[in-house]
Each structure stands twice: as C-alpha cells, then as structure tokens.
N, C-alpha and C positions, 0 to 999 in steps of 0.2 A: 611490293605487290606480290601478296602470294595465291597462287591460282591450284586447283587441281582439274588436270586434262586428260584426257582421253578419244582417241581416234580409231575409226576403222575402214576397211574398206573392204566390198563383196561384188563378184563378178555379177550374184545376179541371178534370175532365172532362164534368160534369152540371149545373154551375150559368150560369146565362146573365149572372151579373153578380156581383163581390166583394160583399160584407158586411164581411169581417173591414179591419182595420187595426193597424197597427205603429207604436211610437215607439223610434227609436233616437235618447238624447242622453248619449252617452259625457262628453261634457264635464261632466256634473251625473252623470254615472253614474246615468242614470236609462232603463229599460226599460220597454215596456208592449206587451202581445198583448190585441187584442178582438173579438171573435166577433160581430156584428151579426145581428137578427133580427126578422122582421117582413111581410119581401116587397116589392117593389114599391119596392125603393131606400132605404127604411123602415129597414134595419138597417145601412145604411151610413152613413146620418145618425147614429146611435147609437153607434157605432162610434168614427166620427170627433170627434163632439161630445167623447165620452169620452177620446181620446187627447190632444185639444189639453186638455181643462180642466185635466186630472192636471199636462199638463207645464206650464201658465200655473200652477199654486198649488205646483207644487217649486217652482217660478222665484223665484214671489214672496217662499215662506219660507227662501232661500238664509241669510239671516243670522236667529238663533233671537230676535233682541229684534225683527224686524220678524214674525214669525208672529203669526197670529189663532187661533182655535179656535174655530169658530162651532159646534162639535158639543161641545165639553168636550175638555180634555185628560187622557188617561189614563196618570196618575203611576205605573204598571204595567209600561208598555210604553217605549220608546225614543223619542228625539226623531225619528227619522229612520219608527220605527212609526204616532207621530201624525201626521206630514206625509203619509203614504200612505194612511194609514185617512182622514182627513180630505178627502184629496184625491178620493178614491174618492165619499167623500159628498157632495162637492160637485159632482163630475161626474155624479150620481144623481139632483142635484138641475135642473141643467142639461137633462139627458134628458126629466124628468117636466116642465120647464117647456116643452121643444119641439114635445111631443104638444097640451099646453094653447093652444098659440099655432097650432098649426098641426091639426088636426082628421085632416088624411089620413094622419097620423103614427101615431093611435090604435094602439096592440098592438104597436110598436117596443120593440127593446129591446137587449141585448148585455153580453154576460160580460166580462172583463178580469181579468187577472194581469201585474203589475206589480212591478219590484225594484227597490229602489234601494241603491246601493253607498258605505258607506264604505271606510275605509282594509284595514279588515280583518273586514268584517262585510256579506252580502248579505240586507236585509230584502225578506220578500215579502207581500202585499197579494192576492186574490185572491177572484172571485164568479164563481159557473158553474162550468163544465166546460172552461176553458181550462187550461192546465197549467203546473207547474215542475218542470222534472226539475234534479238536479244530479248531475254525472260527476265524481269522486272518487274517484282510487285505483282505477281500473278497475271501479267500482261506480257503477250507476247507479240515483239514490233518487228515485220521485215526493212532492216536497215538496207541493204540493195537493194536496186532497182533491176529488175530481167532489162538486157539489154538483146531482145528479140522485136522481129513484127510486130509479134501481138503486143506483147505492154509498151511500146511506142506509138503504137498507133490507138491502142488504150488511152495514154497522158495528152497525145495529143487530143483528146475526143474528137477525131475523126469520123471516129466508128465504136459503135456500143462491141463491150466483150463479148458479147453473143455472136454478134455480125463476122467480128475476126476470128471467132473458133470456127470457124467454117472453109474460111482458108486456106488454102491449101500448104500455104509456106507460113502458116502463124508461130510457126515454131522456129524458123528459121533464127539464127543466131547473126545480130548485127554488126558485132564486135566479140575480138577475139583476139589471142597473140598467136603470131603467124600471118595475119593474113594480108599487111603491109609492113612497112617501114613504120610507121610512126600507130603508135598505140594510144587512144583517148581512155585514158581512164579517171576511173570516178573514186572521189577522194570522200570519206566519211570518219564521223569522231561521236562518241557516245560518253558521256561520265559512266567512269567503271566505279560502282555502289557494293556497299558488304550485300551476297544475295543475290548476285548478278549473276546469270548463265549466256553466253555464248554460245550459237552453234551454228557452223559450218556447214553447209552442205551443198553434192552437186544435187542435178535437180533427177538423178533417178531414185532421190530420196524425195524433196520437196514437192515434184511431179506426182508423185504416189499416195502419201500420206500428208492429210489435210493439217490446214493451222492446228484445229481442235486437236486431232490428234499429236501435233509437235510437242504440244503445249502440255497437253495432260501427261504424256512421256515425260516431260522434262521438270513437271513441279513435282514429282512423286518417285525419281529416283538420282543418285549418282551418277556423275559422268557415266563411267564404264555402262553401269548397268545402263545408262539411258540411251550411250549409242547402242549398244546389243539391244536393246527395245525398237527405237529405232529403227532400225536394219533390219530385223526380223520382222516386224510390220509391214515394211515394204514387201520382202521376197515373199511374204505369205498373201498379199497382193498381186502377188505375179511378175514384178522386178523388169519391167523388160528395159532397163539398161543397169548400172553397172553402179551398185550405192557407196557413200560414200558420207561420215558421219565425223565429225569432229566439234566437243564439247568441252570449252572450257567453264567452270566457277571459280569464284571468288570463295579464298579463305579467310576466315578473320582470322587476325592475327591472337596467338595462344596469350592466355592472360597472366601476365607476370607470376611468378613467386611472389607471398609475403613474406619479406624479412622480419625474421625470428629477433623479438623486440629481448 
C-alpha cells in the first residue's frame, strides 16, 4: 500500500496554546489525530502521551507471534482491529496513570481517531469527537460517530438536532481517554480503493468548515496543499479552538518498465 500524507496543526485564532497532536508513520501506515483537554498544558500532556503509546504498541506488534493482548483478543474483529483497540487501551491506561503520578494533571484528558492501513483495507479506531471522513468517488462519508450529547441524543431520536443545539451541554464530550479505567471504543474498517483520501480531523476543524467545504478542498488539491487549505479556512473563520488536519491518499502504484524485446 502506498499512500501519500500529510499533517498539520494550528493554535488557532482564540486559544493561547495547542492541545491537539498528530502522528504521521506512513512507513507502518499508521495515522493518529488527538484533541487534548484539561487547561493549563494539562491536555497537551494527554494528547501527546496518547500519540507516542499508540505508535510504541503498532511498533511492537509489527509481527503477529510477538503481540500481547493484555485486554483479550477479539476473535470478531481483525488482527490489525485488535492492535488499534488495544493500543487505544493502553494509551487510556498511560493517561489515567499520569494524573496519578502527577496531581496537577487532575481533569486531563483527550479524544483520538486513528487508522491503520493494510494492502487494501483502512482500519479505524476512534473516542470523542475527533473525526474520519473518507473521499470516494466524489463522495464524502463521515466514518466516526461524535461521541457527545448531541449526536447521542441525535441517534437515539430522542430529540430533533434543533431541540439539542440549544442545550447547554450539547457539546459535551461523552467519551474520552482519561476519564476512567476502562475506555469503550469504537472499531471501524472501510475498503482502501486507487482514489481514496483520508482525513483526520479534531473538531476545531470539522466544527468550523462544513462537509461542502471538506469536500471541495479535498477533490481539487494534494494532501499538503489540502491540509494548508484546510486550516486556513478555518482560522479565516475565526478558529476558536485549536485545528488540526491530517490527510492521507492513496498511490497507485508506478507502472512497470517495458522490457526492451
């Protein structure tokens, strides 16, 4: 599988310091966006903790007879499902041991949406309100689910969107790592097609700039250029938290030499 990617991340027009963090490791085709929270530097700790764990436990389980499973392995899902749900809970675990060790940490915390790529298969991993969109065929699908008030109380039709944007906690975030012991996260898989785009985002991107405009950004430019699109769509928006953009596509692969008859 070969991909070309590209990430970035911007404090923003109203935040006085990042939270969020990015991992781009094309070489393990392994991607990760996390949304930091807490205050006081508090959610960048979270953040970061979360992006090096994930990519130190793909690292370690590169070959399937050195993997552990210190959660259970779920005979359900894919090999490449458990190493992400797993890793997710190890990095969950990491989180809730930093508060412990450190006091001023207390109420930290941070969402994450992660994929990782085989040959022909993009698994996603995801907790919060961080995002996955995939661009396909001139369509563009959000593969997450916002794990807040509102889009819960959305799916369950309780209450019309309208009813819940009026709430005062609609944005409240329902899951997240940090904020117990055991982390529910949500396992997804998409067929990776020649043409495919990826993109990552926290939500003081997807918050800002509409589907339409995701969409039209990402059929009409390059990674790079289409995060720096992007991201400067938002801050020209007015930014008020902290963006945060990571886009991968799909290469086909270069077409042979003909040998010289």
């Amino acid at each position: 599988m070969s991909v070309s990617a590209f990430g970035l991340t911007d404090v923003g027009r109203k935040r006085r310091h990042n939270e969020d963090a990015y991992l781009l490791d094309a070489e393990r085709g392994l991607f990760v966006v996390a949304d930091g929270m807490g205050g006081h530097a508090a959610g960048e700790v979270a953040s970061r903790i979360t992006v090096e764990s994930i990519q130190e436990y793909i690292a370690a389980t590169e070959e399937e007879h050195e993997s552990s499973w210190p959660f259970g392995f779920n005979s359900r899902v894919s090999l490449e499902g458990n190493r992400l749900t797993t890793a997710i809970e190890k990095a969950n675990e990491k989180v809730m041991r930093a508060v412990q060790n450190r006091p001023e940490l207390k109420g930290m915390g941070t969402t994450v949406v992660a994929a990782l790529f085989d040959v022909d298969r993009a698994t996603l991993v995801h907790v919060g309100d961080s995002r996955a969109y995939l661009f396909q065929d001139g369509r563009l699908e959000q593969i997450s689910r916002d794990h807040t008030c509102f889009a819960e109380e959305v799916r369950r039709r309780l209450v019309t969107e309208e009813a819940v944007a009026l709430l005062p906690i609609h944005h409240l975030i329902t899951r997240s790592l940090g904020a117990r012991d055991e982390v529910d996260v949500d396992l997804f898989w998409r067929p990776w097609q020649p043409g495919s785009t990826l993109l990552l985002a926290t939500d003081g991107l997807h918050g800002i700039v509409d589907e339409l405009g995701i969409a039209t950004i990402l059929a009409s430019r390059q990674p790079a250029d289409a995060v720096r699109a992007l991201i400067d769509t938002a801050n020209e928006a007015g930014a008020p938290d902290n963006v945060t953009a990571l886009v991968v596509r799909s290469v086909p692969p270069a077409p042979r030499a003909r040998r010289a008859t």
